[in-house]
C-alpha positions as CSV (number, residue, x, y, z in Angstrom):
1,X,99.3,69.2,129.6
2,X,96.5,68.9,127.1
3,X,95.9,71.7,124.1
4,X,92.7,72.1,122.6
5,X,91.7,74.1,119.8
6,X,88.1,76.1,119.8
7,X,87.7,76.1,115.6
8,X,84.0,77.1,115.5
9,X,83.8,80.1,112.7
10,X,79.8,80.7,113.4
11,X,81.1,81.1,117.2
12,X,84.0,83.5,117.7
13,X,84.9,83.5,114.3
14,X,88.8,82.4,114.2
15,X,90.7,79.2,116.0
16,X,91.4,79.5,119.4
17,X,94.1,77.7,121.1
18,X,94.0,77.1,124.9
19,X,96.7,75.0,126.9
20,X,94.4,73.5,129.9
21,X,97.5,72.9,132.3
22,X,98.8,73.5,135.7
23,X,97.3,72.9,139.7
24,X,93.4,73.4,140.7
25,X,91.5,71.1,137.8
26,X,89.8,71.6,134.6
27,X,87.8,74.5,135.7
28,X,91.1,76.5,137.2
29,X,92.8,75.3,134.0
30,X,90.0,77.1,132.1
31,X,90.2,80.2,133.8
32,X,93.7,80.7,133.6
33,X,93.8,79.9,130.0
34,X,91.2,82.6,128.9
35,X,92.5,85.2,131.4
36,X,95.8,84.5,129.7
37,X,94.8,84.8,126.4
38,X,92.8,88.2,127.2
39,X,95.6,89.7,129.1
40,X,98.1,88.8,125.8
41,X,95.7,90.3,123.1
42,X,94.9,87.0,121.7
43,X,91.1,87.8,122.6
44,X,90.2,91.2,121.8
45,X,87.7,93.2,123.7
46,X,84.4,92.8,122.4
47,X,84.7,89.1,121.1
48,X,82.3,86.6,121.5
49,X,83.0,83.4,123.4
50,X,81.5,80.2,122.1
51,X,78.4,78.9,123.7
52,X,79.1,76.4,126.9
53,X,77.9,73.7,125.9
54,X,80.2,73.8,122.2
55,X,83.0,75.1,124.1
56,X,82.8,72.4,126.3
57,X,82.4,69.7,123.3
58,X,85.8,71.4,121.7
59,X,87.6,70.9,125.5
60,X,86.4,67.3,126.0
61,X,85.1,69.2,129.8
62,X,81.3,69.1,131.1
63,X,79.4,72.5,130.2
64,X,79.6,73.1,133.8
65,X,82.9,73.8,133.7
66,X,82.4,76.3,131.3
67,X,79.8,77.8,132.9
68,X,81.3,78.3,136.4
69,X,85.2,79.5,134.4
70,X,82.4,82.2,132.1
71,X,81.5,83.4,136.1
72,X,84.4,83.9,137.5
73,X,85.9,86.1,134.9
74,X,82.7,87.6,134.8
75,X,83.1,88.4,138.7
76,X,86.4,89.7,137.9
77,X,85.5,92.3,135.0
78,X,87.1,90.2,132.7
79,X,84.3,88.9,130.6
80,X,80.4,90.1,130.1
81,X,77.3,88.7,130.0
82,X,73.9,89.9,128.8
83,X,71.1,87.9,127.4
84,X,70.6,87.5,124.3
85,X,74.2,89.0,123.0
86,X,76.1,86.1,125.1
87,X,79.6,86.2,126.9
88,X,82.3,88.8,125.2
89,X,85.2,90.1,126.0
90,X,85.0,93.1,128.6
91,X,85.5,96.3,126.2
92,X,87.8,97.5,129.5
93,X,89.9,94.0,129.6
94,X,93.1,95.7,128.4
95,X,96.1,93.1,127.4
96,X,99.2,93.1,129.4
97,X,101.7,95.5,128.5
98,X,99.5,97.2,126.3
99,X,100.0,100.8,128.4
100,X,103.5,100.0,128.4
101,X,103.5,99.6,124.5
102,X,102.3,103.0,123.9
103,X,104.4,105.8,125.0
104,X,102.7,108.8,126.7
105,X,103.8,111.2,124.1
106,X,104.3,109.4,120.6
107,X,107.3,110.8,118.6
108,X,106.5,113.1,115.9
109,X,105.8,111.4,112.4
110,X,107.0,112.7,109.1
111,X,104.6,114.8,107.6
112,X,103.4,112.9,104.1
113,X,101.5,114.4,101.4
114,X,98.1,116.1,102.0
115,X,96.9,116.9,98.1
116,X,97.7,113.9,95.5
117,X,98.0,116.1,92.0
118,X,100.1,112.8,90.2
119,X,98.6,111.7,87.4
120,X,97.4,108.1,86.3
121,X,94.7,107.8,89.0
122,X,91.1,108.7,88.8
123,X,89.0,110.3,91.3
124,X,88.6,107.2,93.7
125,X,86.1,108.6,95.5
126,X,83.6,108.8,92.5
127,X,83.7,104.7,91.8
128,X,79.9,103.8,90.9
129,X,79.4,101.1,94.0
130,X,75.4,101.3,93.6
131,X,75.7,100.5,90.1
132,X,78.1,98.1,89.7
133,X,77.1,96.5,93.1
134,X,73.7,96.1,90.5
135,X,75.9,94.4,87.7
136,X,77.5,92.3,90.2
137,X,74.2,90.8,91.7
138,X,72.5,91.0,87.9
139,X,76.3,89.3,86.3
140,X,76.3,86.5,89.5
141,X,72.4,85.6,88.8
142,X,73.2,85.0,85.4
143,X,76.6,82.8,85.1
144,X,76.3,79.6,84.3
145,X,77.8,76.9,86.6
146,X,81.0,76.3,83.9
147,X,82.1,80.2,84.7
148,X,82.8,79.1,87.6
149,X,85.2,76.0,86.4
150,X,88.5,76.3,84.3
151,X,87.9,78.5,81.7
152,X,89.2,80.4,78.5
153,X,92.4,82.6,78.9
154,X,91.2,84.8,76.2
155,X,89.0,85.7,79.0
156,X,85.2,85.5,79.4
157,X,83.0,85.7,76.3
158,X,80.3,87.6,77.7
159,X,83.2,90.5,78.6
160,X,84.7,90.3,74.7
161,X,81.2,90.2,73.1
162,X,80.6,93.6,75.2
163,X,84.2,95.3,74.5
164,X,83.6,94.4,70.9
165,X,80.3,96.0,70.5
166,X,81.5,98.8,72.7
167,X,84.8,99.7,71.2
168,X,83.6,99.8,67.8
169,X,80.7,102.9,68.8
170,X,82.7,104.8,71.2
171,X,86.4,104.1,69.8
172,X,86.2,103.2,66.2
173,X,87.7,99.8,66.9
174,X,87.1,97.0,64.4
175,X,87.2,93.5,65.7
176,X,85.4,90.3,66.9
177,X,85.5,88.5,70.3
178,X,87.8,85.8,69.0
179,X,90.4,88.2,68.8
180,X,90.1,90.4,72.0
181,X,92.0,89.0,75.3
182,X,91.4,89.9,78.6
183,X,94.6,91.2,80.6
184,X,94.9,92.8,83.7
185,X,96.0,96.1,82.6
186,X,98.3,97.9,79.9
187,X,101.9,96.8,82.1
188,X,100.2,93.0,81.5
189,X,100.1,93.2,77.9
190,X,103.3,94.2,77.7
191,X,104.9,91.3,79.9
192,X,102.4,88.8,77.4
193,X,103.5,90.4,73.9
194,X,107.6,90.8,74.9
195,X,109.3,88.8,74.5
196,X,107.8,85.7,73.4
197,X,105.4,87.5,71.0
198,X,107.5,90.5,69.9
199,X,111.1,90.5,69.3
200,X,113.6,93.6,68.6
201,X,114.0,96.8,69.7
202,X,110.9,98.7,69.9
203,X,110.2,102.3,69.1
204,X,108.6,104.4,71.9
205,X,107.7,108.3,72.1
206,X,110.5,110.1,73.9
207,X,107.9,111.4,76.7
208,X,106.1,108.1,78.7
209,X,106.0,106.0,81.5
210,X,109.5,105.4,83.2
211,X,108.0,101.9,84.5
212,X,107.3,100.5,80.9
213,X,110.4,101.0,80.0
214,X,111.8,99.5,82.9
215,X,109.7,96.4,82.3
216,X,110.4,95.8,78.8
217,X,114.2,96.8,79.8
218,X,113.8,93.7,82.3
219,X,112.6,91.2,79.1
220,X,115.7,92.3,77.3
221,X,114.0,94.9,74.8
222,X,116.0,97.9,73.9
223,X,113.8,101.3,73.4
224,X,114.7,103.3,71.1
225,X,112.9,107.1,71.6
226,X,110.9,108.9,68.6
227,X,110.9,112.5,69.0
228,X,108.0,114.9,69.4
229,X,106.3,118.3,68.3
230,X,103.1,119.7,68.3
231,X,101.7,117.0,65.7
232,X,102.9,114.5,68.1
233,X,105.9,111.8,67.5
234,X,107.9,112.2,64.3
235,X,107.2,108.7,62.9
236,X,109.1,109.7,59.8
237,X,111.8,109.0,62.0
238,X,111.6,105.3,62.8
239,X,114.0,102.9,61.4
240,X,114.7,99.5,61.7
241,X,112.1,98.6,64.4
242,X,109.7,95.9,63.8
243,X,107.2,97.7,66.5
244,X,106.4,100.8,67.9
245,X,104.6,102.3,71.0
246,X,102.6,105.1,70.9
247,X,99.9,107.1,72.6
248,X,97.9,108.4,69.1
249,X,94.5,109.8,71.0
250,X,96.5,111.7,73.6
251,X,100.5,111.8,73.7
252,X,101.3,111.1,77.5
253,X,102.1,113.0,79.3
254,X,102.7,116.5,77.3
255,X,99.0,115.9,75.6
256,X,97.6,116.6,72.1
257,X,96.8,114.3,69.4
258,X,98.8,112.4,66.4
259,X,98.4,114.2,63.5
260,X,96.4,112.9,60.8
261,X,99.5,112.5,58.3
262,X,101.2,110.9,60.8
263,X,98.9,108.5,61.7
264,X,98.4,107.6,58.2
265,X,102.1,107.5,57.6
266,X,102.9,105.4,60.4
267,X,100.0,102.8,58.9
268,X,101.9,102.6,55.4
269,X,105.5,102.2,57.3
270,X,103.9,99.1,59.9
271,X,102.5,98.0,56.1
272,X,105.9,98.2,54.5
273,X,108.1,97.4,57.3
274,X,105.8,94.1,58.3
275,X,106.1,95.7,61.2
276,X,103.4,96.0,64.0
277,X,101.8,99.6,66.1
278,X,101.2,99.2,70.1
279,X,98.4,101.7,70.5
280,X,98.1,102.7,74.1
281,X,94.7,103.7,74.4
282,X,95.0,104.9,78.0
283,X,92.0,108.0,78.6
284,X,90.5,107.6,75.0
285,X,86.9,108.2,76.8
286,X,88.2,111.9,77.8
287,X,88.2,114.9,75.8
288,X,86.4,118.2,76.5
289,X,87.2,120.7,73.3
290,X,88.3,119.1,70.3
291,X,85.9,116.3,68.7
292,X,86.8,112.4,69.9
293,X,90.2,111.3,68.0
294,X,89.2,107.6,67.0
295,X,91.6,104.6,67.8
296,X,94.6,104.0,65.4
297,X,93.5,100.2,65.1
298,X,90.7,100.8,62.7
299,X,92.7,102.6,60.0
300,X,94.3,98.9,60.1
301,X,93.6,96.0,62.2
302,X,95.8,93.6,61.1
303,X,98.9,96.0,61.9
304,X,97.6,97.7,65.3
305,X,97.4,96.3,68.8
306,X,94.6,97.9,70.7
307,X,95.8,98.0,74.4
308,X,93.5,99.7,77.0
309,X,91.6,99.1,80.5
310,X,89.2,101.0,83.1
311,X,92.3,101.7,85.1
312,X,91.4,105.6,84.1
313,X,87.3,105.6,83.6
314,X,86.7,103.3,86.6
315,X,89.3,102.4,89.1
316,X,92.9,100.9,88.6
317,X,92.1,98.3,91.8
318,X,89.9,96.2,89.6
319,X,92.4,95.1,87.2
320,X,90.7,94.7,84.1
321,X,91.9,95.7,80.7
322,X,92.0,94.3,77.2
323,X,94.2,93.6,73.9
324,X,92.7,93.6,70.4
325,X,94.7,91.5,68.5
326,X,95.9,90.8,64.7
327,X,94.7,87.7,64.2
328,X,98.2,86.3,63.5
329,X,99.1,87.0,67.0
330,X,96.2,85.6,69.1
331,X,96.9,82.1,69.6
332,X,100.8,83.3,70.6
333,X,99.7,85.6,72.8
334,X,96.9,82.9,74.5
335,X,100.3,80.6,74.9
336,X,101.8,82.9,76.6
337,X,99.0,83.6,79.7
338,X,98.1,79.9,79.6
339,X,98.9,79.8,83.4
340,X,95.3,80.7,85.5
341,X,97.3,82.4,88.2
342,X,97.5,85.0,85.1
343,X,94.2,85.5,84.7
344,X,91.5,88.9,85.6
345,X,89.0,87.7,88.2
346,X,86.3,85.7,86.1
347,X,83.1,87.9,88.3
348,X,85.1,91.2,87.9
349,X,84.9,90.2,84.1
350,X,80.8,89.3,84.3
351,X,80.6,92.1,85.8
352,X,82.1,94.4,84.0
353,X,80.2,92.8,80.8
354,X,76.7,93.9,82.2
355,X,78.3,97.1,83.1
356,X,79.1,98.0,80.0
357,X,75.9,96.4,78.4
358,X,73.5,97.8,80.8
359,X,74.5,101.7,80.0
360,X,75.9,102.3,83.1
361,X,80.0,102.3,81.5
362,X,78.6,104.9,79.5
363,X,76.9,106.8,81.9
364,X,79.8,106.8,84.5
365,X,81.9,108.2,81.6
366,X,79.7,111.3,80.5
367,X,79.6,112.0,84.3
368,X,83.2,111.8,85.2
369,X,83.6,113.3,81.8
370,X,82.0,116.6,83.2
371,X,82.9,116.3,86.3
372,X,87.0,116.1,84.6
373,X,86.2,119.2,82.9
374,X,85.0,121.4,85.8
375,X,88.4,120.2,87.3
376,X,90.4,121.0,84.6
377,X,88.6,124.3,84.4
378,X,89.5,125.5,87.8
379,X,92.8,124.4,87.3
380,X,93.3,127.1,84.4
381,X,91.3,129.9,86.2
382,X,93.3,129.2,89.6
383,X,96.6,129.6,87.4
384,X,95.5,132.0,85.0
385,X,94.5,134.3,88.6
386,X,97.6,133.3,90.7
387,X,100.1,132.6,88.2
388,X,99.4,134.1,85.1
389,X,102.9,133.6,84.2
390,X,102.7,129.6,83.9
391,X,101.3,128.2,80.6
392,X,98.9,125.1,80.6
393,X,99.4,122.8,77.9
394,X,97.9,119.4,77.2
395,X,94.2,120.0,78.8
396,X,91.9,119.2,75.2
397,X,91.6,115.8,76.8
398,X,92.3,112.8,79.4
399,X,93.2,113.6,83.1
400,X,96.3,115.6,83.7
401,X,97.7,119.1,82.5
402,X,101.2,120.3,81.5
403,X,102.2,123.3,83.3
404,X,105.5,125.1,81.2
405,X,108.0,126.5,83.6
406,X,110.8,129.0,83.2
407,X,114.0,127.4,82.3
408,X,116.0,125.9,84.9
409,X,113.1,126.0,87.5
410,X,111.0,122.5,87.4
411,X,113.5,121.0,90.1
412,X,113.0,123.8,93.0
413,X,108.8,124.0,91.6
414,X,108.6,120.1,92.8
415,X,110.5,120.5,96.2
416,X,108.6,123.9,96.6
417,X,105.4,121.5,96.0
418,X,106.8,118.5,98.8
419,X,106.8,122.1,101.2
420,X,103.3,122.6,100.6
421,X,102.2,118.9,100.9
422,X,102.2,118.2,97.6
423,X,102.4,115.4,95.9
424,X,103.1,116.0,91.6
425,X,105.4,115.1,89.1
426,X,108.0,117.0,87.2
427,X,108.4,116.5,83.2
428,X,111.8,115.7,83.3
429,X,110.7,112.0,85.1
430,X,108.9,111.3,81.4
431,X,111.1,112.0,79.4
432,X,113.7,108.7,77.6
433,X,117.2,108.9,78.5
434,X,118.6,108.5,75.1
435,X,116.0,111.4,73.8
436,X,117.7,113.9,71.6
437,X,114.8,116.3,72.0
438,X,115.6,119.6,74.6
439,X,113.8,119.2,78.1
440,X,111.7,122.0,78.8
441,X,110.9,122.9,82.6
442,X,107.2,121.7,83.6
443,X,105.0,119.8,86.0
444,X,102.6,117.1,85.2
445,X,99.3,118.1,87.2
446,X,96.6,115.3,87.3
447,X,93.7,117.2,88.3
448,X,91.6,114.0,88.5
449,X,92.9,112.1,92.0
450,X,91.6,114.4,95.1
451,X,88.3,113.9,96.2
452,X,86.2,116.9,95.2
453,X,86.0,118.5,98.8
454,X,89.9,118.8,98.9
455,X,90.3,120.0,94.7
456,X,90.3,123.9,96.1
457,X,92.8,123.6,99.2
458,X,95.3,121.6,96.1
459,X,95.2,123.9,93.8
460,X,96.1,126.6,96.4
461,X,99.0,124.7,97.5
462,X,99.7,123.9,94.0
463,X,100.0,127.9,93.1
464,X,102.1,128.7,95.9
465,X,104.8,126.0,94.6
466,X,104.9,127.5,91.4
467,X,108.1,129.7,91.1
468,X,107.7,133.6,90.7
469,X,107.4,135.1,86.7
């Protein structure tokens, strides 16, 4: 028996093993071999063969060989031939078993989602190829050969000169690149800051992200939940903490603003305490009817960590986001991502740099910016005609909406919505399970995921899940 493998990329484009065995010679051998591999789906239809003559030189056989094995399927339906395209794969040549596989009348699936209203996710649709398709050629023209090496973990420096002069125009952030690191998102910085970093319970809004607290649950940090009202989390309340996690530009999920005491109060207690503020800058670029609410870190840097990414303005795939650091904390934190495997891709990071630099960041923002609003504005006319009885809260800024429910009915609203196809999220998933604060009956409505040709059909099935007044 002799086994030969056909490795040729530029040929057929993957390895090709072929046992050259049994009665008849090299040429029967041959034949059998790639009828074989045809009939068992190793060969698909429509793929190339190699060449004789370098299929031969793989097989240690004379081109002839080849040649007269390629005719003989050919004569049998099995393979094609045309000039200029070469031999292929018959798009008829069917592999054994393969009507047996498939039954004649598959068995009825379960029906999934048709309309995505969960928050978190940007319209994936919209994602600017052309232009960053631009920064990518532009970034990869550019790079010098060491970007390509070992590099920095604090991330590129073209990427942290960029966020630097970014940030400080469109979020009030005051830094420099030595103390910006690049992360792959806001559930990153978290796994880099606890617990090596940061130690002790930590302070969070009673409304957030279940997974967060799950993964700082998992590094052995205890959570402790800060009330809210409509000036945001009552940071007179905090206690012992050394650190606290908020959402100061737009509370997530039930929306609105710290108030300007508070934010100013919770300055003077990280001041007094020693103590240090997470500032989850998640949708900061959004707002639509109240002026632009300015980061928390610049009231303070040296007591603020600036967390945010382009999860929400550009797409969560690309993995991108950033830290802006105390300076105390920079060469801890860098410790702690010194493994590469950790690091964002070094061209996503180029290329985001010349993104930004270029105009185009800002550009995608002001459009998906007005494109959000529309959105949200349909959202409150389809309510306010369908279901004027529903309240919408939350919608000066980012990408979802609070809807207010009568008591007692968020749990039949969201299997009223998995009726309709629809995928959303109640309030009561937010909220901390040591909160003191009363639950009130809502849904979380991210009007920002469906592609704009399916927005309408969603909000219709969104208003007939909504329970009576």
């Amino acid at each position: 028996m002799a086994d030969s493998w056909v490795n040729s990329a530029e040929r057929i484009g993957a390895d090709l093993h072929l046992e050259l065995s049994g009665p008849g010679g090299r040429r029967a051998a041959l034949t059998r071999a790639l009828r074989e591999a045809i009939r068992s789906g190793r060969l698909a239809p429509g793929t190339r063969l190699p060449p004789y003559r370098s299929l031969a030189a793989d097989l240690g056989v004379v081109r002839n060989t080849v040649a007269d094995a390629y005719a003989e399927l050919v004569a049998e339906g099995w393979l094609t031939a045309r000039q200029g395209s070469g031999t292929r794969v018959a798009e008829r040549a069917e592999p054994l078993g393969a009507r047996a596989r498939v039954p004649k009348k598959a068995p009825p699936r379960a029906r999934g989602p048709r309309h995505d209203l969960r928050q978190g996710t940007p319209d994936a649709s919209a994602f600017p190829r052309t232009a960053w398709l631009a920064s990518y050629r532009r970034a990869l023209q550019r790079a010098p050969a060491e970007a390509f090496g070992p590099g920095d973990p604090a991330g590129r420096p073209e990427l942290r000169e960029a966020l630097t002069e970014y940030l400080a125009r469109a979020r009030g952030v005051r830094t420099e690149p030595g103390r910006i690191v690049i992360c792959s998102g806001f559930a990153h910085a978290l796994r880099l800051l606890f617990p090596a970093v940061l130690q002790g319970s930590l302070a969070v809004e009673s409304y957030g992200l279940p997974f967060h607290r799950e993964l700082l649950a998992a590094a052995g940090v205890r959570t402790v939940p800060l009330d809210l009202d409509e000036d945001g989390a009552r940071v007179g309340d905090l206690g012992r903490e050394r650190a606290v996690l908020l959402t100061p530009a737009h509370q997530f999920p039930t929306g609105g603003p710290l108030h300007p005491a508070r934010r100013a109060a919770v300055i003077d207690w990280a001041r007094a305490r020693g103590g240090v503020i997470l500032e989850d800058d998640y949708d900061g670029e959004f707002r639509y009817d109240r002026k632009p609410v300015g980061a928390l870190q610049g009231l303070d840097p040296e007591r603020v960590v600036h967390i945010g990414s382009v999860s929400k303005s550009l797409s969560p795939a690309l993995r991108l986001g950033w830290m802006v650091l105390p300076e105390r904390y920079v060469d801890d934190v860098l410790a702690v991502k010194g493994e590469r495997e950790a690091w964002a891709s070094v061209l996503d990071q180029l290329t985001l740099a010349d993104f930004v630099e270029s105009g185009s960041y800002d550009r995608h923002v002001r459009r998906m910016r007005q494109r959000y609003r529309r959105r949200r504005d349909r959202l409150v006319e389809a309510l306010a005609a369908q279901a004027p009885h529903v309240e919408v809260t939350g919608i000066a800024a980012g990408l979802h909406a609070v809807l207010r429910l009568p008591p007692g009915s968020e749990r039949s609203a969201v299997k009223a919505a998995v009726w309709q196809g629809l995928s959303l999220d109640g309030l009561a998933e937010f909220r901390h399970p040591e909160a003191a604060m009363t639950t009130p009956d809502g849904l979380v409505v991210g009007y920002a995921t469906p592609a704009e040709h399916a927005y309408g059909a969603a909000l219709n099935a969104l208003c007939a899940a909504l329970p009576p007044p």
